[in-house]
N, C-alpha and C positions, 0 to 999 in steps of 0.2 A: 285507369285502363291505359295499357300501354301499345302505341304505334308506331311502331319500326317503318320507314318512310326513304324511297332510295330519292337521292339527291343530283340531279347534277345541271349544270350550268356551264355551256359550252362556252361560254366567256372568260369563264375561271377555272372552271372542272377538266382534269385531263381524262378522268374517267369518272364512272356516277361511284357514290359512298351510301351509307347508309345514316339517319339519323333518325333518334329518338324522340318521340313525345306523348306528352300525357295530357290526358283530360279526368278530372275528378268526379267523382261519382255524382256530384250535382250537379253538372253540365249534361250528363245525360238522361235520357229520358226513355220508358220502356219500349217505344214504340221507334228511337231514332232508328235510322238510316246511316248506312257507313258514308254514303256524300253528306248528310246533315254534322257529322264528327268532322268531316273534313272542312269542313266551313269552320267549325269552330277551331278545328287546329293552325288554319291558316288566321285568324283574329291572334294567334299569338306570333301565328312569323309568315307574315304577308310574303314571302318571297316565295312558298309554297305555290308552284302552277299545278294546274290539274284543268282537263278541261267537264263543261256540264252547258247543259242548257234548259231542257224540259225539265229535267228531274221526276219526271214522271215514265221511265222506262218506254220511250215512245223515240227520243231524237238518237238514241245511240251513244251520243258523243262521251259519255265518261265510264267507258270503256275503261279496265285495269285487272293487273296481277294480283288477286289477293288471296294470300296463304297460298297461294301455289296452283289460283286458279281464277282463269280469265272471269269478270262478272260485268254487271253495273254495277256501280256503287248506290247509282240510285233508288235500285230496290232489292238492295244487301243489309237484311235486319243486321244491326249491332251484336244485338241478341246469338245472332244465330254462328257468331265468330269465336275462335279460340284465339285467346291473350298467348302471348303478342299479338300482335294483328298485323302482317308484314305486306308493306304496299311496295307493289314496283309496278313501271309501265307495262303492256302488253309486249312479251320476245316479238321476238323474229324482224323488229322493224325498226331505223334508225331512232335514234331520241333528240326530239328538240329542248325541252327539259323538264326535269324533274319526271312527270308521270303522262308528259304529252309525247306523242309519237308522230314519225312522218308519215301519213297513210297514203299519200302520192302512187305508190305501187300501189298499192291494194283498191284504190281507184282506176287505178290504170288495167288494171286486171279486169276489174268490172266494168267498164269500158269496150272493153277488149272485145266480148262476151255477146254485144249490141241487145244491150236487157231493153228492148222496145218491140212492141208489136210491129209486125209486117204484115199488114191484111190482105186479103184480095180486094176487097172495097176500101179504096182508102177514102171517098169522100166523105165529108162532117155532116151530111142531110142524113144520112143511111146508116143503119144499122149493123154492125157485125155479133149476128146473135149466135147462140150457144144453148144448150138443151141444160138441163138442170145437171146432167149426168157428164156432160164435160164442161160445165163449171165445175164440180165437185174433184174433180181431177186435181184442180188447182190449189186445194188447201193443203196448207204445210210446204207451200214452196213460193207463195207471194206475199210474204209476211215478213221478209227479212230485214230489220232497219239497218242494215249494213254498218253494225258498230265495231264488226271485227276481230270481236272473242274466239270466232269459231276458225278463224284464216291463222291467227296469233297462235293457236293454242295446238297449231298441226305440225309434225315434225317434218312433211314432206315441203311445207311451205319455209320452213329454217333453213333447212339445205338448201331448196333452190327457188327463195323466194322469185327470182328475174321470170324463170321459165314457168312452174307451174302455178298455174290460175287462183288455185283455192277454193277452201267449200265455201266461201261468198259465191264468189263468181261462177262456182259451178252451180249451185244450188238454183243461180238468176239464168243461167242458161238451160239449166233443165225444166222451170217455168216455163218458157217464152217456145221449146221444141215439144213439149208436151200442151202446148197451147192450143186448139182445134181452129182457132181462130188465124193462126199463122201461118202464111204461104213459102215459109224459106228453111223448113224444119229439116229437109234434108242437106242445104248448103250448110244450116247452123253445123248438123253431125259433120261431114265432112270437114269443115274446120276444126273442132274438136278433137278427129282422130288424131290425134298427134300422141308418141311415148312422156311427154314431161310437163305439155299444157291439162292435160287428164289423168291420163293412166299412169302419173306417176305416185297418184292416191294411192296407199297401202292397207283403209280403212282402219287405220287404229282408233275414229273415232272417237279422238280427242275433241274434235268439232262437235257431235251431235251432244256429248257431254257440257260444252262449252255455252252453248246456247242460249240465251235467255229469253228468248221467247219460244223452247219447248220445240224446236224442228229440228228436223235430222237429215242434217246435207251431207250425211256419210251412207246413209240409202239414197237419196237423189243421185248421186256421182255414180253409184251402182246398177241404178236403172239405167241411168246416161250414159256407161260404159257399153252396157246389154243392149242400146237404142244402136250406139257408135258400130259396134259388129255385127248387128241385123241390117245395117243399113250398107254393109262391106265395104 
């Protein structure tokens, strides 16, 4: 099986290249994982970075471009891939090397966003309770492990990564303003209205495609837009 792998090493690299490797059919196994290949590819060239941790599609961190589309590698059947198998980092964001990215922005976005409750009770004795009916609110929008597929894989976030937020950070802010439990929901909107921190979404919806844990922060942003102009 062959894996096309972009290369680069700001030490040496004046820009990234692309490089070739194989692994033979008895190396792999019917159930591997495209990070279980990549383990095996880096036992033949340790110089290969890539980042991972849980490997269990839970911490985010090995985030990547493969075949043309943002995933985990950690729970990306082998199987499920067409040869070549062509790896690059996540676009839109600078490269430290090989397939690791700078996420600093994309943090800083989320950040931005103050993905934290604001209660009216803020003491730890007391309760801030919520009916069954506005918990239920909350599903498909506090689930995000902030890996980045879906911020990477948006064109409005390539043009102008600095200014707009992204459907991470949109998606943690449409949480925390749809929250019943939160007393700053209309400061949150006002902040938001802005032309290039929001509304510079076009919803193509490369994000909710991107996704791997199944949510779609390309209707989150759409609500949040409808929230931002009811709220004038």
């Amino acid at each position: 099986m062959e894996f096309i792998i972009s290369r680069f090493n700001p030490e040496t690299d004046e820009s990234a290249y692309d490089q070739s490797y194989y692994l033979e059919d008895t190396d792999i196994t019917p159930d591997m994982m495209l990070l279980d290949a990549l383990h095996a590819i880096r036992r033949q060239d340790p110089s290969l970075s890539f980042r991972f941790s849980c490997q269990e599609g839970v911490c985010g961190s090995d985030g990547m471009n493969v075949n043309g589309q943002n995933c985990l590698s950690c729970i990306t059947p082998l199987s499920s891939l067409k040869e070549p198998i062509t790896i690059k980092p996540m676009p839109g964001l600078p490269i430290i090397k090989d397939l690791i990215i700078d996420m600093e922005m994309f943090y800083r976005h989320y950040r931005e966003v103050q993905p934290f409750l604001k209660p009216l009770n803020s003491s730890p004795q007391l309760e801030n309770l919520q009916t069954p009916a506005q918990r239920k609110k909350l599903d498909g929008a506090y689930e995000c492990i902030l890996c980045g597929c879906c911020s990477t894989s948006c064109p409005s976030f390539w043009w102008n990564p600095d200014q707009f937020l992204g459907p991470a950070a949109l998606l943690a802010a449409n949480r925390f303003v749809i929250d019943s439990r939160d007393i700053d929901s209309k400061a949150r909107l006002q902040e938001l209205d802005d032309p290039m921190k929001t509304f510079r979404c076009r919803h193509i919806q490369n994000c909710t495609a991107a996704c791997p844990k199944g949510l779609n922060p390309s209707r989150a942003i759409q609500e949040l837009k409808g929230m931002i102009v009811k709220n004038g």
